[in-house]
N, C-alpha and C positions, 0 to 999 in steps of 0.2 A: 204748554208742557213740552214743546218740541225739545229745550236745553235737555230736560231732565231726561227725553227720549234719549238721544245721543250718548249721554253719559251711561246712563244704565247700559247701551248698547257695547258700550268699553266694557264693563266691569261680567258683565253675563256672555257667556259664549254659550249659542244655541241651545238658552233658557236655561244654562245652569252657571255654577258658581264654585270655583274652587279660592276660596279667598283666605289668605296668612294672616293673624292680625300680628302686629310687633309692638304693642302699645304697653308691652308688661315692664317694660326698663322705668316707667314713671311711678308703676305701682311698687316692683323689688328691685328696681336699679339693674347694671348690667349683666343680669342673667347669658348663664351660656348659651349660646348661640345667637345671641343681637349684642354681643359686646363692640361688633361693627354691624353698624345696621347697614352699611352701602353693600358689604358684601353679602351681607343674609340678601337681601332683596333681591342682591343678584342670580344667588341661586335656585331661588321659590321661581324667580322669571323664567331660569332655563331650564326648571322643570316642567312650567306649563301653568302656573298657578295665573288665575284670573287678576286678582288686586290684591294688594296688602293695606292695612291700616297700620298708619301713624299718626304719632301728636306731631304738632305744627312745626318743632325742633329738628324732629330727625325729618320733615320733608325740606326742611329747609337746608339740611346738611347733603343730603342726594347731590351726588355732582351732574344725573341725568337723570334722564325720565325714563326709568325702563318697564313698569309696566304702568296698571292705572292705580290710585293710591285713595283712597277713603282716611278723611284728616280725623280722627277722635277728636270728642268734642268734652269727653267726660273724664274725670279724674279722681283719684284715693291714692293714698300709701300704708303699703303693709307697718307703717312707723305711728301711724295717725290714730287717735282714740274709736272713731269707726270707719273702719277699711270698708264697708258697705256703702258707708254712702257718699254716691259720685256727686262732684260737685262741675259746673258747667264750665270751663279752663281757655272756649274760644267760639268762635261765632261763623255763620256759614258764609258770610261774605269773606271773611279770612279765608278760609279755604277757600273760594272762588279765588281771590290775589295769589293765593298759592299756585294756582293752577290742579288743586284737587278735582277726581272725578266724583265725586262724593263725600258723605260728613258720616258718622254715627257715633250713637249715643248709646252707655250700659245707665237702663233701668234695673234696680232691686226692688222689685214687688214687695211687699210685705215688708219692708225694712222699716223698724222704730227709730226715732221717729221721722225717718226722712224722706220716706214711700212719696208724701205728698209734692214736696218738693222735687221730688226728680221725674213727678208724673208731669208738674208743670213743664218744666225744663224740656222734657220728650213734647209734648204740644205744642214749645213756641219755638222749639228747632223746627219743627214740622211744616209749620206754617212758615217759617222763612226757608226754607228747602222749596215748599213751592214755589214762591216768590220769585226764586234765583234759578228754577230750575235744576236742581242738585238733589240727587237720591240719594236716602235717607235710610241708612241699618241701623235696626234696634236691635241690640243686647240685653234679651229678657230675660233673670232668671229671676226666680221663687227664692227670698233669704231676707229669713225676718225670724221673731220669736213665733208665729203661727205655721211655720213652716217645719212638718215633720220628715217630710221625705220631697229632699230639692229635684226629684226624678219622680216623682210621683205624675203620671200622664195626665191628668185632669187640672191639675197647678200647673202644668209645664205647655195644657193647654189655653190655661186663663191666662197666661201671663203672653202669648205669642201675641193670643186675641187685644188682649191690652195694648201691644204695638201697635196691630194691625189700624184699630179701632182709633188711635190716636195720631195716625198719620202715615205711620212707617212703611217704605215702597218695599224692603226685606226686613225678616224678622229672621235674628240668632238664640238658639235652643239650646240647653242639653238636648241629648238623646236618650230615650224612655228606657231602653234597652231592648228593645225588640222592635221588628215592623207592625206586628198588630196596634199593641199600644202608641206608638209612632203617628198611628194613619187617624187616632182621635186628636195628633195637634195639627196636620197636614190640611185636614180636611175641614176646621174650624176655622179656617182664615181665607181669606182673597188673596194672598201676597204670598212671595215666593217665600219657603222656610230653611232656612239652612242649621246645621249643628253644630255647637263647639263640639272643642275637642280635648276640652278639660285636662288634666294634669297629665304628663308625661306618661304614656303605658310604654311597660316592657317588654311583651310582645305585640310585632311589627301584624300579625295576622288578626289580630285577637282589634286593631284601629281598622283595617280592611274591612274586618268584617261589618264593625260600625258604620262606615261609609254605605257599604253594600244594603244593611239591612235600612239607612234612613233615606239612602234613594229606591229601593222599595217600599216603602212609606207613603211617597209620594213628596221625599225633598226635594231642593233645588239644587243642594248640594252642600259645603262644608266650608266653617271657618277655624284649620287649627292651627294653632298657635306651634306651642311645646313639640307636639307631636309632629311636628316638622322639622320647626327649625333647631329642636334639638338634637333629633336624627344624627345619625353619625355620616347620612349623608343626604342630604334634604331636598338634595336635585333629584335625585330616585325614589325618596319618600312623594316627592308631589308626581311625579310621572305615572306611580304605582297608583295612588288616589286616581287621578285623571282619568288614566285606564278603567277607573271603575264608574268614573261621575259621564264621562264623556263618548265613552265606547259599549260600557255597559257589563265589563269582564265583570268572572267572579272574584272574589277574593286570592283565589290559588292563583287563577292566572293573571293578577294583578302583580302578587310576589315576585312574580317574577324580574319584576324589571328594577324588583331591590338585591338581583344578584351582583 
């Protein structure tokens, strides 16, 4: 397990995780802000962000290595009959030839009829993550026809546990909306928990506080996407997080370093 030591060692700074994912240009095409993925990355880097996730494409187009990169391994298009369900698009020793620090996979819990299928796919990435030594992010959510409320803490805990229980070294969440309900998916798993960061919010306080309330929780820290790099300036957007994942600010004086 030493490989996968090391690598996680890139991707976590002192046990937490500020990580971008940029994997949405295969789901909606190029969405604003990765319509260049070399220079989004560049500035999640110089803001402080731990890793980003790409498919195999855009790490191959990187003209350097600027931070550490987690290769998506999972795929859908908002164009395809069901955008739920991911299908497997590449394999961990690829990312090992890449020079990826890591791989991960979006499971849909609950999804008809395709739940089974992507539970397998999360198992036998798993096992070849160990293999190769390469740590392994699951992408849980709850979204299926049994699914009433995709934030509902008790689904939002079964589905982490689902990760955890299937291999996965971190597990990615919604966030319940508060830290009490938060601390019933925190505390249901062995493995670090971090939270998406779901569709673009409009106020900049209102994502802060999110951060703030799921590292009280007891997360490890956050993966957002929109909420960065869509930012009208995303090197202050991740600096602001950071201040809160890494130093421990509150929300107020997190804002501040998006003046």
């Amino acid at each position: 397990m030493w490989g996968k030591e090391v690598r996680l060692s890139r991707i976590i700074r002192e046990g937490k995780i500020l990580c971008v994912p940029m994997d949405h240009g295969l789901t909606d095409g190029p969405i604003r802000g990765i319509e260049n993925v070399e220079r989004a990355v560049e500035r999640v880097s110089s803001g402080g962000a731990t890793c980003v996730v790409l498919h195999k494409g855009m790490i191959k187009a990187l003209k350097g290595a600027h931070l550490p990169v987690l290769m998506h391994l999972s795929a859908s298009t908002s164009l395809g009959p069901e955008p739920n369900r991911k299908v497997r698009v590449g394999d961990v020793l690829e990312a090992v030839r890449l020079g990826a620090d890591g791989v991960s996979v979006h499971v849909n819990v609950g999804g008809e009829p395709s739940e089974p299928d992507m539970l397998i796919k999360l198992g036998e990435v798993a096992s070849e993550a160990d293999e190769l030594g390469m740590p392994l992010l699951a992408m849980m959510y709850a979204r299926g026809p049994n699914v009433s409320d995709k934030y509902d803490p008790n689904l939002i805990a079964h589905v982490a546990r689902v990760g955890a229980e299937l291999g996965a070294d971190i597990v990615k969440v919604p966030y319940t909306g508060d830290p009490d309900t938060f601390k019933i998916v925190t505390e249901g798993v062995s493995v670090p928990v971090i939270i998406a960061g779901g569709p673009k919010m409009k106020d900049d306080l209102d994502v802060l506080k999110m951060v703030a309330g799921a590292m009280e929780a007891g997360a490890a820290g956050v993966a957002f996407g929109r909420n960065v790099f869509q930012h009208e300036n995303p090197e202050k957007m991740v600096r602001a997080i950071a201040s809160i994942i890494f130093e421990g600010c509150d929300p107020e004086e997190a804002a501040v370093h998006l003046k």
